[in-house]
VOBA-1610 file (N, C-alpha, C; in pm, whole numbers, padded with zeros to 5 digits, always signed):
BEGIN
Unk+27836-16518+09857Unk+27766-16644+09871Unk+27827-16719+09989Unk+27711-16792+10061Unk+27773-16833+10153Unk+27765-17012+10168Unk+27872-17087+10176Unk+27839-17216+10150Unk+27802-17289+10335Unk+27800-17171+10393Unk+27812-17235+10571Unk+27682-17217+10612Unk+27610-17292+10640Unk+27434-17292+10694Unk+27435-17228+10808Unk+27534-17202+10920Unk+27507-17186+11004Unk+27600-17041+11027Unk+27578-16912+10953Unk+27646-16822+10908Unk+27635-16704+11039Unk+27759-16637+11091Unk+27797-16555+11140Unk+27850-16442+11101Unk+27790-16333+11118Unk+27894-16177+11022Unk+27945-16147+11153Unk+28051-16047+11032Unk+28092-15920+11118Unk+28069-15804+11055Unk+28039-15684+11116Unk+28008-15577+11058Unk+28105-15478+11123Unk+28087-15391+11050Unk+28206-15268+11069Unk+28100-15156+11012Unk+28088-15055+11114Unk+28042-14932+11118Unk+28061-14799+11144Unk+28102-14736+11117Unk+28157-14581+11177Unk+28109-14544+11336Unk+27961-14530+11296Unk+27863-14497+11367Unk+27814-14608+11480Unk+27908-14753+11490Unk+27827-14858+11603Unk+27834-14807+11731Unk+27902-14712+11780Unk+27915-14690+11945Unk+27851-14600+11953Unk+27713-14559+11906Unk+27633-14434+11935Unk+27530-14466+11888Unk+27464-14585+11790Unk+27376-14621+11708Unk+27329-14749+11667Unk+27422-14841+11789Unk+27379-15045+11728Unk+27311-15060+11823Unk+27218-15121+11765Unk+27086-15214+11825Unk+27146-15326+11880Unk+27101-15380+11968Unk+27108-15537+12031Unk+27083-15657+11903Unk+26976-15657+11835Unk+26929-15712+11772Unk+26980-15689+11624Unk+26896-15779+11576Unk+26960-15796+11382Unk+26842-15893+11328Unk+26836-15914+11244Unk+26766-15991+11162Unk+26787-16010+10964Unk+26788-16161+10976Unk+26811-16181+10854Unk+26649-16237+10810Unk+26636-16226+10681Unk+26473-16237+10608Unk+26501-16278+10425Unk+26426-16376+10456Unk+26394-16423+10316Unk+26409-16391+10220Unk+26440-16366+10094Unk+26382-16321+09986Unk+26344-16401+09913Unk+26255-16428+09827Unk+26170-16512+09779Unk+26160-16473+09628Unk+26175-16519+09534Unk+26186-16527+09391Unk+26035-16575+09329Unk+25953-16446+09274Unk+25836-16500+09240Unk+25838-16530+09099Unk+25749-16670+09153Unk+25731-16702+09044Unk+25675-16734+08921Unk+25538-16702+08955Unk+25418-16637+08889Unk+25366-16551+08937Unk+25297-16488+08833Unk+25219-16340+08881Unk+25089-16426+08802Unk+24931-16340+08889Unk+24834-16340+08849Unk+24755-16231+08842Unk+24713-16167+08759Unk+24619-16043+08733Unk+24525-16051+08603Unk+24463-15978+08614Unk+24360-15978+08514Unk+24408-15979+08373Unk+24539-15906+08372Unk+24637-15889+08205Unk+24733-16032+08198Unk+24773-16097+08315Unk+24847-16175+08273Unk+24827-16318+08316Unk+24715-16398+08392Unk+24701-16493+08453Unk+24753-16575+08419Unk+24870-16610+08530Unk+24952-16752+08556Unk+25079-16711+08469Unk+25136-16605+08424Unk+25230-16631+08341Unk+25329-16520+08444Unk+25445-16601+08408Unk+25571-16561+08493Unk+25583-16405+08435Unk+25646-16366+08576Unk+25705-16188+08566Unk+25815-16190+08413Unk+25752-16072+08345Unk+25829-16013+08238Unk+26001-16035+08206Unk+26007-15984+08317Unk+26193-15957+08337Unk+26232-16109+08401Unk+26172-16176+08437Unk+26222-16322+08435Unk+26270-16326+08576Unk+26333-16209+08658Unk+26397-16223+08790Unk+26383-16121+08861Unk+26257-16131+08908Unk+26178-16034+09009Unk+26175-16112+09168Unk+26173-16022+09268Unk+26237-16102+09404Unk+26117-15994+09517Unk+26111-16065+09614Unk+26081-16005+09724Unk+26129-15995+09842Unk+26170-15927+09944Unk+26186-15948+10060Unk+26104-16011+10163Unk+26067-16098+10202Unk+25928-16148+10250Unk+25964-16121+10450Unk+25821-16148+10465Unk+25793-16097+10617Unk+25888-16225+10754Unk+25942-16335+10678Unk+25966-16430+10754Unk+26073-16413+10767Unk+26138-16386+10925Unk+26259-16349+10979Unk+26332-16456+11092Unk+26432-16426+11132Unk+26516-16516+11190Unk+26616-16391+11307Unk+26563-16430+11345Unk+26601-16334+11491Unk+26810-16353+11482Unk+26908-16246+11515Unk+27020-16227+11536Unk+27056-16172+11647Unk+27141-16168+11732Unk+27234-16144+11832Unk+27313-16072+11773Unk+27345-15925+11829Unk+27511-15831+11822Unk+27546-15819+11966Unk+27652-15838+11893Unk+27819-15878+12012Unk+27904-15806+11951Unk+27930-15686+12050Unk+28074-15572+11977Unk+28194-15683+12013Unk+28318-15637+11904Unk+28388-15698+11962Unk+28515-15626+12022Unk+28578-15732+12120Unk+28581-15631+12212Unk+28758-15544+12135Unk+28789-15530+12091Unk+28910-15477+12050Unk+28918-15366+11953Unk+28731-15335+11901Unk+28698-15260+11787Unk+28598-15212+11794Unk+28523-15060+11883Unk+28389-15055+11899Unk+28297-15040+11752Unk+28378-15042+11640Unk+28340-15026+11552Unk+28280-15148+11483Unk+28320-15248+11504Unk+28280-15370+11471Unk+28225-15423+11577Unk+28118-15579+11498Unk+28062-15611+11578Unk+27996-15770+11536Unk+27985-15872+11590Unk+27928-16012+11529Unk+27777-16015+11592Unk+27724-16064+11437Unk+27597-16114+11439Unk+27602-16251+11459Unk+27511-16319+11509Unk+27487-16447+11494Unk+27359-16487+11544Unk+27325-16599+11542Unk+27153-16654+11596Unk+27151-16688+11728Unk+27009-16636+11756Unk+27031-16702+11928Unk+27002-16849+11936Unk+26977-16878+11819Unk+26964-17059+11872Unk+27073-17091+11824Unk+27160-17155+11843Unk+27315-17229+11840Unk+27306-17324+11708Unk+27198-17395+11731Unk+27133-17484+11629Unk+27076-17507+11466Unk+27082-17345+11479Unk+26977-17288+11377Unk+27074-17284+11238Unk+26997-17286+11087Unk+27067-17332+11017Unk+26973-17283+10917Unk+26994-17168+10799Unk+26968-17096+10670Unk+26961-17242+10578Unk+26841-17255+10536Unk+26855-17337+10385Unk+26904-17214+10280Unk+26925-17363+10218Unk+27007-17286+10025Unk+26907-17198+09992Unk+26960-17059+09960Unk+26870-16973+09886Unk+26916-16813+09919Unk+26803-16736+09879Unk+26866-16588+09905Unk+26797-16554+10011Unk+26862-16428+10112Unk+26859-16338+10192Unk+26902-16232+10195Unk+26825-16179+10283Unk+26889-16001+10357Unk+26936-16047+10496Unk+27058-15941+10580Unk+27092-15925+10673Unk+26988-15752+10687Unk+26929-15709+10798Unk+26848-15596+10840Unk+26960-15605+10948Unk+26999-15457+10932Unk+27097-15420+11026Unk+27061-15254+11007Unk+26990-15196+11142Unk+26918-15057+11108Unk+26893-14972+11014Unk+26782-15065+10990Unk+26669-15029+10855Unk+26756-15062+10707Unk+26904-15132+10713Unk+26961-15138+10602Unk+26973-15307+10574Unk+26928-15303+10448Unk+26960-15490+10394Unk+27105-15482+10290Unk+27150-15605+10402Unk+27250-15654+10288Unk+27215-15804+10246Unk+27223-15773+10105Unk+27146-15911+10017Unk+27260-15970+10009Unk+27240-16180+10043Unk+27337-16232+10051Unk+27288-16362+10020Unk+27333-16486+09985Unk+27261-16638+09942Unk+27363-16780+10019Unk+27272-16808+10063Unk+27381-16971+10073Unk+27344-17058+09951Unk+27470-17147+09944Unk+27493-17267+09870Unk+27416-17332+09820Unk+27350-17385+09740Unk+27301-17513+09707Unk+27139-17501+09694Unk+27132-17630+09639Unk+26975-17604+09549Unk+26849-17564+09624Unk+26761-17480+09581Unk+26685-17414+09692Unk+26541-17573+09718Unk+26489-17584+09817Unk+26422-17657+09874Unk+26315-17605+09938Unk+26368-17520+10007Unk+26266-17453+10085Unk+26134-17394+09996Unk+26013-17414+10033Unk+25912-17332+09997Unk+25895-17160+09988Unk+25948-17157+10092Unk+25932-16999+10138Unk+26019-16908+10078Unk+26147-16949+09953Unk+26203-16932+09921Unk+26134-16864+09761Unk+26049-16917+09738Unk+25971-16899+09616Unk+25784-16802+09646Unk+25770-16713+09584Unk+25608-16640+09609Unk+25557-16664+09443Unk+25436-16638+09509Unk+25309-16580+09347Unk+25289-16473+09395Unk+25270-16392+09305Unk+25235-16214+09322Unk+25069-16266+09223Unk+24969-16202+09346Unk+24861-16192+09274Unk+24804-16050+09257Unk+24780-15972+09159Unk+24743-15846+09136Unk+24656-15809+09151Unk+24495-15734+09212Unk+24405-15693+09237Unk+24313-15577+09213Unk+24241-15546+09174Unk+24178-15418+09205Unk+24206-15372+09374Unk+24220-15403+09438Unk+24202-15412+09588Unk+24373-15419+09656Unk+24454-15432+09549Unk+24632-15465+09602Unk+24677-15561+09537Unk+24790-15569+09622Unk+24913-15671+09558Unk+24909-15810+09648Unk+24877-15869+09662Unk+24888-15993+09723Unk+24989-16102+09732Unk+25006-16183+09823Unk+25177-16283+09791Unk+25080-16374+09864Unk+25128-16508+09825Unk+25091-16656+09872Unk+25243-16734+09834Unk+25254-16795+09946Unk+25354-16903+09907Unk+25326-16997+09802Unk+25446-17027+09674Unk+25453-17188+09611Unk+25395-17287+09641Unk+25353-17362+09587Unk+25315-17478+09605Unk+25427-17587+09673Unk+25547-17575+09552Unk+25713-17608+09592Unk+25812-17499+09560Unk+25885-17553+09584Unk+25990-17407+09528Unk+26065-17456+09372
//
């Protein structure tokens, strides 16, 4: 858990001097919170704590550092930029590491409805979170 909004990793890889991307990205996960389908309309997921990874990302910067080709810091290209309270993934080639900051979630995007279909699975954002 991370209590710092404005969060920087480091990663350590076997494989970074033959296989790191420039780029990184951290992404949402979103805690749904109703499901709608024909068997269950409007009533919350079964297991009580069902999650998604959602499509809304936040662009990262890698920077080896220089004393360890094995390691390497992520961080945002806007200086400014700042994770509300809630959960995430770090995407670091094709792999998520699930991780949360501090404090009470606010954000909308933080929360989905799963609507069920003949036709698919559908997601719409909360109303609130």
């Amino acid at each position: 858990m991370l209590s710092k909004k404005q969060p920087r990793f480091i990663v350590f890889r076997r494989d970074a001097a033959t296989s790191i991307s420039d780029r990184a990205e951290v992404r949402v996960i979103a805690k749904i919170a109703r499901e709608f389908s024909a068997e269950v309309a409007g009533k919350r997921p079964e297991d009580g704590d069902s999650w998604v990874i959602r499509n809304v990302t936040f662009p990262f910067r890698v920077s080896p550092l220089p004393d360890n080709p094995e390691m390497y810091e992520l961080h945002s290209e806007d200086p400014a930029f700042e994770l509300t309270p809630g959960r995430y993934a770090l995407i670091v080639k094709n792999q998520a590491y699930d991780f949360t900051v501090d404090g009470g979630v606010v954000d909308p995007k933080q929360c989905i409805e799963r609507i069920v279909t003949a036709n698919g699975t559908f997601y719409s954002d909360c109303k609130k979170p």
